[in-house]
MMTF fields as JSON, N, C-alpha, C and O atoms, coordinates in Angstrom:
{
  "mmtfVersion": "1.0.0",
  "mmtfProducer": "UNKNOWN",
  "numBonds": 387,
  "numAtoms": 388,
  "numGroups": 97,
  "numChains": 1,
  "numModels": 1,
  "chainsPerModel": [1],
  "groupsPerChain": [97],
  "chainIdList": ["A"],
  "bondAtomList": [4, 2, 8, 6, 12, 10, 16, 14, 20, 18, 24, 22, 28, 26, 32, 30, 36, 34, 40, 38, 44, 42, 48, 46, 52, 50, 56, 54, 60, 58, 64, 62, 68, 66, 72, 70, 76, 74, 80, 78, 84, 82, 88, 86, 92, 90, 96, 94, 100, 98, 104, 102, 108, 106, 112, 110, 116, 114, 120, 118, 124, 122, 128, 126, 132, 130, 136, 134, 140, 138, 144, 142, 148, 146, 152, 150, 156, 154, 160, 158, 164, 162, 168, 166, 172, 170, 176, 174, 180, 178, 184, 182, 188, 186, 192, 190, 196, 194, 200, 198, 204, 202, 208, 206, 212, 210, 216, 214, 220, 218, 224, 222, 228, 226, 232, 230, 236, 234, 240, 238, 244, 242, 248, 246, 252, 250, 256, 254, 260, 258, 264, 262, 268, 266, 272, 270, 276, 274, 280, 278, 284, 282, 288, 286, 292, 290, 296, 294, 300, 298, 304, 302, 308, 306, 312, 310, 316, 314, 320, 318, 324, 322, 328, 326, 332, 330, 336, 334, 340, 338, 344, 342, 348, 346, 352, 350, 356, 354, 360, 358, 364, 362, 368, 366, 372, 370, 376, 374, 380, 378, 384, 382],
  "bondOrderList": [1, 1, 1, 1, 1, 1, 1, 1, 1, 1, 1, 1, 1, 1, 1, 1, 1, 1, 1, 1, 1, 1, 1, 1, 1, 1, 1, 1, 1, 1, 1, 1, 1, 1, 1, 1, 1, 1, 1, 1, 1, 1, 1, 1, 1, 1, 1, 1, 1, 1, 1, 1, 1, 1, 1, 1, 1, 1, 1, 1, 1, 1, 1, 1, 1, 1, 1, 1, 1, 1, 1, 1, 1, 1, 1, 1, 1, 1, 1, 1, 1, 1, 1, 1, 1, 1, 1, 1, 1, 1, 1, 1, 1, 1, 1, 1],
  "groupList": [{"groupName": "UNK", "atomNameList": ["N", "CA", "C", "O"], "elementList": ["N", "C", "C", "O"], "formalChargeList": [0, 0, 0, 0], "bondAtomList": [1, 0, 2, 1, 3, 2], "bondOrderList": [1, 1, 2], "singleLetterCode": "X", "chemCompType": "L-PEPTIDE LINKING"}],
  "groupTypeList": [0, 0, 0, 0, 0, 0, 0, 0, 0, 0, 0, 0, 0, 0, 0, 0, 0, 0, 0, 0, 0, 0, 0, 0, 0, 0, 0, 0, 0, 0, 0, 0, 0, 0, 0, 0, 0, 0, 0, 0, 0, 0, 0, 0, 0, 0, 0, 0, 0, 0, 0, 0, 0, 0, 0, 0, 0, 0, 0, 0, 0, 0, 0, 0, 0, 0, 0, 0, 0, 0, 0, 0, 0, 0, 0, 0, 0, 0, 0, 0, 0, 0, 0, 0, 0, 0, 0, 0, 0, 0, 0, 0, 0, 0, 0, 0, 0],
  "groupIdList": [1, 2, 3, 4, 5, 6, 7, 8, 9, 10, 11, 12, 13, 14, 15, 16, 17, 18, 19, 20, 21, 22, 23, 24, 25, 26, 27, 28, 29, 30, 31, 32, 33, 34, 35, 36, 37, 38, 39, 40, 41, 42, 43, 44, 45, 46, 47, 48, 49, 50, 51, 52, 53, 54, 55, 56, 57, 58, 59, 60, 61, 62, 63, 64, 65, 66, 67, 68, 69, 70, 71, 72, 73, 74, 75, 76, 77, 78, 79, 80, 81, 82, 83, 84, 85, 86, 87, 88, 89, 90, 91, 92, 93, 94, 95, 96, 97],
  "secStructList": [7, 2, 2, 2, 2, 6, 6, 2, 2, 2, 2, 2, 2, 2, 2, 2, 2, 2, 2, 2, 2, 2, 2, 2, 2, 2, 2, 2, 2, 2, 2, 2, 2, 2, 2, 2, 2, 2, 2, 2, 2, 2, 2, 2, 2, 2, 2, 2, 2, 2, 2, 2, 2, 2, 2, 7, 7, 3, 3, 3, 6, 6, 6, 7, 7, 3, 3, 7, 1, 1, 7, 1, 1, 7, 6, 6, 6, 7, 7, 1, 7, 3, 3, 7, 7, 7, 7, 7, 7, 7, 7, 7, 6, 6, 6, 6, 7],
  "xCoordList": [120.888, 121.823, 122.158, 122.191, 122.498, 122.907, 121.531, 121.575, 120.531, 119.241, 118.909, 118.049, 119.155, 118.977, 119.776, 119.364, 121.512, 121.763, 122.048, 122.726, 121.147, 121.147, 119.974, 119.613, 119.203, 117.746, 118.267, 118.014, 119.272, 119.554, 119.89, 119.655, 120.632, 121.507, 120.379, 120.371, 119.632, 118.608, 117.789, 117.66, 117.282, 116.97, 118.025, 117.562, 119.07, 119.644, 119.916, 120.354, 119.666, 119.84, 118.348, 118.037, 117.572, 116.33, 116.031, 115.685, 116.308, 116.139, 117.122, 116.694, 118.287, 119.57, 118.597, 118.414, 117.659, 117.718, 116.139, 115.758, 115.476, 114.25, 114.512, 113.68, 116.017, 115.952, 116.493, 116.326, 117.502, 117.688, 116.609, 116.843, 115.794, 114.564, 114.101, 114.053, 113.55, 112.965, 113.76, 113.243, 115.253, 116.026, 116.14, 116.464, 115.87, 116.106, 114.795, 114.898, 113.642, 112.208, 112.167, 111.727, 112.771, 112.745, 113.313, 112.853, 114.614, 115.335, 114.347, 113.766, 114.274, 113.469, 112.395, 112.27, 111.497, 110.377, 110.682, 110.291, 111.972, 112.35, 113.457, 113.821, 113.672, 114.347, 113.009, 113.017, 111.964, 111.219, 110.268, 109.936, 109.79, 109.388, 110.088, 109.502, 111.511, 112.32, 112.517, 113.139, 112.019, 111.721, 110.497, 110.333, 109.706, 108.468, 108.182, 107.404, 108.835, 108.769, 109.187, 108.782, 110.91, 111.53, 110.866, 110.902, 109.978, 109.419, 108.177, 107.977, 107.58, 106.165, 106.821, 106.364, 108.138, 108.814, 109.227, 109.286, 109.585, 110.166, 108.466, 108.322, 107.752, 106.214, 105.913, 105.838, 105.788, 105.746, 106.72, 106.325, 108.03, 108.66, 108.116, 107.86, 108.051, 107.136, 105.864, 105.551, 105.16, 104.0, 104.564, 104.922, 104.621, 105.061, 106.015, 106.358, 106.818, 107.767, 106.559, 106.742, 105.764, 104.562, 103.897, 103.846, 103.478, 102.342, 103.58, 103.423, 104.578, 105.611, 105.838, 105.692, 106.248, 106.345, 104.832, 104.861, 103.566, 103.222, 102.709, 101.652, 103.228, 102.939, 104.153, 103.95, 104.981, 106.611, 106.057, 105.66, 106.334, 106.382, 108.076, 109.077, 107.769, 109.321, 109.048, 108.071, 109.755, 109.461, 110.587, 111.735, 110.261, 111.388, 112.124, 111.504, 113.063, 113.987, 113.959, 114.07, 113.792, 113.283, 112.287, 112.08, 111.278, 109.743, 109.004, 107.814, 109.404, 108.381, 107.269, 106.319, 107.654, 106.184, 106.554, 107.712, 105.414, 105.635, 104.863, 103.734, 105.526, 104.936, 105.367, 106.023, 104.933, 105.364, 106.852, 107.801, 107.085, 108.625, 108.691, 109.826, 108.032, 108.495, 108.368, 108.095, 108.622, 109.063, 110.377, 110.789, 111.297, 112.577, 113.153, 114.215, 111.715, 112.213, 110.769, 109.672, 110.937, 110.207, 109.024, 109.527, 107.784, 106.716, 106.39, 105.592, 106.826, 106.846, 108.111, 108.093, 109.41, 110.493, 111.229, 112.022, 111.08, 111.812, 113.516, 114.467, 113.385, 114.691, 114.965, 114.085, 116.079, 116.229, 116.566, 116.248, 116.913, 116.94, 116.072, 115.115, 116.255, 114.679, 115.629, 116.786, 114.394, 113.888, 112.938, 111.837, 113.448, 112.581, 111.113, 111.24, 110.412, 109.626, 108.799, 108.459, 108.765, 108.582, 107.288, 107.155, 106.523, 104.928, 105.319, 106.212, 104.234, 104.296, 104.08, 103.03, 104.696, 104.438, 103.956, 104.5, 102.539, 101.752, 102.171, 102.338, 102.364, 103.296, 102.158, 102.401, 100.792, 99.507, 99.273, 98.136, 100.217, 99.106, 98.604, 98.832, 97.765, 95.939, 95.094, 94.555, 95.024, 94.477, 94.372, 93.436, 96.133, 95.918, 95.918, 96.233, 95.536, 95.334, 94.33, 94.089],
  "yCoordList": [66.922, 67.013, 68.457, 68.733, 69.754, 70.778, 71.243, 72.117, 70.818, 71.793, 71.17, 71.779, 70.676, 70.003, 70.664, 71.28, 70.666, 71.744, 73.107, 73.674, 73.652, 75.204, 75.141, 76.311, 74.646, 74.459, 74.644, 75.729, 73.407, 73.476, 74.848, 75.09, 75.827, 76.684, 78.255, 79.197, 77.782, 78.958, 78.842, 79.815, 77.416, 77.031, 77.648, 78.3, 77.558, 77.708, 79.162, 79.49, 80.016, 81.427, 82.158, 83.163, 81.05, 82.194, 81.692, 82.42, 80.075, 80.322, 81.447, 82.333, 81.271, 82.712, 83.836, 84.579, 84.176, 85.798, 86.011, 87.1, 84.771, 84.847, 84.819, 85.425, 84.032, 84.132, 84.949, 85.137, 85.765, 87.078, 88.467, 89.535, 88.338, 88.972, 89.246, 90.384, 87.657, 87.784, 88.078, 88.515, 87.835, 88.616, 90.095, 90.692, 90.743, 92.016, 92.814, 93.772, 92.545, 92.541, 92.442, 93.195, 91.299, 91.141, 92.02, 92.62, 92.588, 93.548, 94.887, 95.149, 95.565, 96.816, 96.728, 97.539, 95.217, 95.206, 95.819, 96.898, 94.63, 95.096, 96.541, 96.765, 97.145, 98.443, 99.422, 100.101, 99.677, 100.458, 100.22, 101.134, 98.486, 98.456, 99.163, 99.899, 98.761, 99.751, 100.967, 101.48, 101.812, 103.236, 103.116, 103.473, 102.631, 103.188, 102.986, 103.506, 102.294, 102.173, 102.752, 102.954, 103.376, 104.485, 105.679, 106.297, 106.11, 107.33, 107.172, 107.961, 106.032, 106.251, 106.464, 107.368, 105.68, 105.851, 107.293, 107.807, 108.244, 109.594, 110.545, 111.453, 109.856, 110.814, 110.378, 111.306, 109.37, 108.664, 109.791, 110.203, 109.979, 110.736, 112.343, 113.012, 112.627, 113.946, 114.286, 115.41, 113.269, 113.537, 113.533, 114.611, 112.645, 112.393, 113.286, 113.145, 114.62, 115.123, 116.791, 117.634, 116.725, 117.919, 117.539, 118.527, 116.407, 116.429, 116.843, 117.717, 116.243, 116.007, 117.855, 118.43, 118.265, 119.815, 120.658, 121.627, 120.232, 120.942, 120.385, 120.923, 119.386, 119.138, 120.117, 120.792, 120.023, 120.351, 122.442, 123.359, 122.28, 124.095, 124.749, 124.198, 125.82, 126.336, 127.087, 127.797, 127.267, 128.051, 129.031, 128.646, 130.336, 131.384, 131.318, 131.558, 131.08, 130.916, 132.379, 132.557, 133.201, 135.101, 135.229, 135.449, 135.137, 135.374, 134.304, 134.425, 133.325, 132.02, 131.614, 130.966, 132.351, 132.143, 131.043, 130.738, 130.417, 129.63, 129.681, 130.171, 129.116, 129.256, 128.093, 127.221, 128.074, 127.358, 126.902, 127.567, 125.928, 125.566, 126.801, 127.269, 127.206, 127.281, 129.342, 130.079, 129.782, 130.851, 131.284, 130.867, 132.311, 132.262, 132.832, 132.633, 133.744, 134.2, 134.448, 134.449, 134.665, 134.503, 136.013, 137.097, 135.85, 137.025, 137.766, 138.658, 137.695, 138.486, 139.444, 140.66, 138.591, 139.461, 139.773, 140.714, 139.139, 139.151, 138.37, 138.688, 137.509, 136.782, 135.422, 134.565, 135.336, 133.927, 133.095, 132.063, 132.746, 131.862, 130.534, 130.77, 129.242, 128.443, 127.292, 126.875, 127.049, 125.736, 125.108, 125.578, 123.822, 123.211, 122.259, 122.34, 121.806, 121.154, 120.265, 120.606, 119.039, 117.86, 117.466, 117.491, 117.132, 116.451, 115.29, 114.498, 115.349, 114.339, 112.793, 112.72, 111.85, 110.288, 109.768, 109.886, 109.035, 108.901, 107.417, 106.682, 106.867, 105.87, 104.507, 103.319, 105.272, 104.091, 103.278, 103.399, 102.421, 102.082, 100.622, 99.657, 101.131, 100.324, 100.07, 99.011, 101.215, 101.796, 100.281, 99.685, 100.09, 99.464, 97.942, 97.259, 97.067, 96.5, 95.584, 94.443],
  "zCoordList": [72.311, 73.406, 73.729, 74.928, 72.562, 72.767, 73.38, 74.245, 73.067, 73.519, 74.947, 75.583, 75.207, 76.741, 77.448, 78.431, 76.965, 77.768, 77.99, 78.847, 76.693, 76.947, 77.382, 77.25, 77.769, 78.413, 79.728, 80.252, 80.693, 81.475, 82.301, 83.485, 81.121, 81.364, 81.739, 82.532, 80.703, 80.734, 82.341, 83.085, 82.668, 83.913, 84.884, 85.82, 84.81, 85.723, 86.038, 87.141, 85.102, 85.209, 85.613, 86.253, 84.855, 85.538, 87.184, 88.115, 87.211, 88.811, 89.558, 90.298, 89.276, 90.305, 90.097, 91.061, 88.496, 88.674, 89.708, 90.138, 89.912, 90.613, 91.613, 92.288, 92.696, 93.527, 94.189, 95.394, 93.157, 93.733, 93.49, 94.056, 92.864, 92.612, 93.857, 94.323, 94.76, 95.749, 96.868, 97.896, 96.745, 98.043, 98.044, 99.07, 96.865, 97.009, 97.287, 98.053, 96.78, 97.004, 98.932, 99.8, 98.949, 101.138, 101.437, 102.408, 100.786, 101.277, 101.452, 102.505, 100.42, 100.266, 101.544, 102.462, 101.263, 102.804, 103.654, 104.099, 104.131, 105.246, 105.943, 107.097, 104.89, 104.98, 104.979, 106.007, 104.212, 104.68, 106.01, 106.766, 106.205, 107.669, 108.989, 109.782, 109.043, 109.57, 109.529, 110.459, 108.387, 108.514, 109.242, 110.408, 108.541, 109.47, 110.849, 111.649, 110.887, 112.845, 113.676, 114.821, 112.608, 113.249, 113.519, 114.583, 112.042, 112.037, 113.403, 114.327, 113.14, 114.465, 115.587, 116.286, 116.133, 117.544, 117.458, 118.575, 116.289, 116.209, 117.091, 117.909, 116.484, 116.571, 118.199, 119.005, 118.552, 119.745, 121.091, 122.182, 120.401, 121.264, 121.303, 122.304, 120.276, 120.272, 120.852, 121.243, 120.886, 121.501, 123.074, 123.548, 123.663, 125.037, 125.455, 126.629, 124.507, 124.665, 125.098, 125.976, 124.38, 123.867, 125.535, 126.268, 126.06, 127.243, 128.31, 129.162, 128.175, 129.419, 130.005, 131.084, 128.651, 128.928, 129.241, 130.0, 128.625, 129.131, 130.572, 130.901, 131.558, 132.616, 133.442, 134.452, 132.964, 133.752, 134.076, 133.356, 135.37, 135.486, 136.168, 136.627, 135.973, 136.838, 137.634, 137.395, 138.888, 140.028, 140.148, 140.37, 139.998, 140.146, 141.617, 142.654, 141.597, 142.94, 143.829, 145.042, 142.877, 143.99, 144.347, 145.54, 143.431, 143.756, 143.721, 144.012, 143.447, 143.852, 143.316, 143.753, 141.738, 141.069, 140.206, 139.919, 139.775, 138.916, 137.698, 137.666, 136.556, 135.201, 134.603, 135.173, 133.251, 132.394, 131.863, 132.279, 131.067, 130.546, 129.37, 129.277, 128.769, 127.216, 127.409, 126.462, 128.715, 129.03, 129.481, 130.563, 128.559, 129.013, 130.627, 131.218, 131.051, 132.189, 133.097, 132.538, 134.638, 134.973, 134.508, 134.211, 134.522, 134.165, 135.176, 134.892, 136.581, 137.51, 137.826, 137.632, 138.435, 138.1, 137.031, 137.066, 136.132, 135.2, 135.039, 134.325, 135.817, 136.676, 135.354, 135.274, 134.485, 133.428, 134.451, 133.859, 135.402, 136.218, 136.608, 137.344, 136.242, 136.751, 137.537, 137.484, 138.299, 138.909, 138.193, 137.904, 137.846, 137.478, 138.463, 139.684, 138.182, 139.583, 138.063, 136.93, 138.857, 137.796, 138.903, 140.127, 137.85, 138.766, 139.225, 138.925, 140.247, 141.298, 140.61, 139.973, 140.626, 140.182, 141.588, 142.686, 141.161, 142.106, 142.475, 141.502, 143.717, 144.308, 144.564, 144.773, 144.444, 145.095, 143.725, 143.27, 142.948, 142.602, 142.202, 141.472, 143.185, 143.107, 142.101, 141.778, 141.603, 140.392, 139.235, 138.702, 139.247, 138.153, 138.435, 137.46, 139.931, 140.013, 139.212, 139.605]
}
């Protein structure tokens, strides 16, 4: 009788410690899946952040030249002043019909 129910008892503890085994095991999964998705969306923004600028130019509001973003002033007058000018988004599209 006593061994039946420390049998029981032992049953009953190793199922709790297995089934918290496997909740904490899901946990960890799913806390690093969530990093990593964060981190690819972090890289995702960087890249698209890297083409965007080097599409983007600035137009000096004196002399009218234009250059790049990642210059503090213009290379003709020497003016820190910018305009920004954002490329054209093309309105036709067909393309992706």
């Amino acid at each position: 009788m006593s061994a039946s129910i420390a049998g029981e008892i032992i049953l009953i503890f190793s199922v709790m410690f297995t089934i918290i085994s496997i909740g904490a095991l899901w946990f960890a999964y799913s806390t690093s899946k969530q990093k990593h998705k964060k981190e690819l969306q972090e890289k995702r923004m960087d890249i698209i952040d890297k083409h965007f600028n080097s599409m983007i130019r600035i137009e000096c509001p004196y002399c009218q030249t234009i250059y790049k973003v990642n210059r503090d002033e213009c290379p003709n007058c020497k003016a820190n002043t910018k305009k920004i000018l954002f490329p054209e988004i093309p309105t036709d599209f067909d393309y992706l019909s």
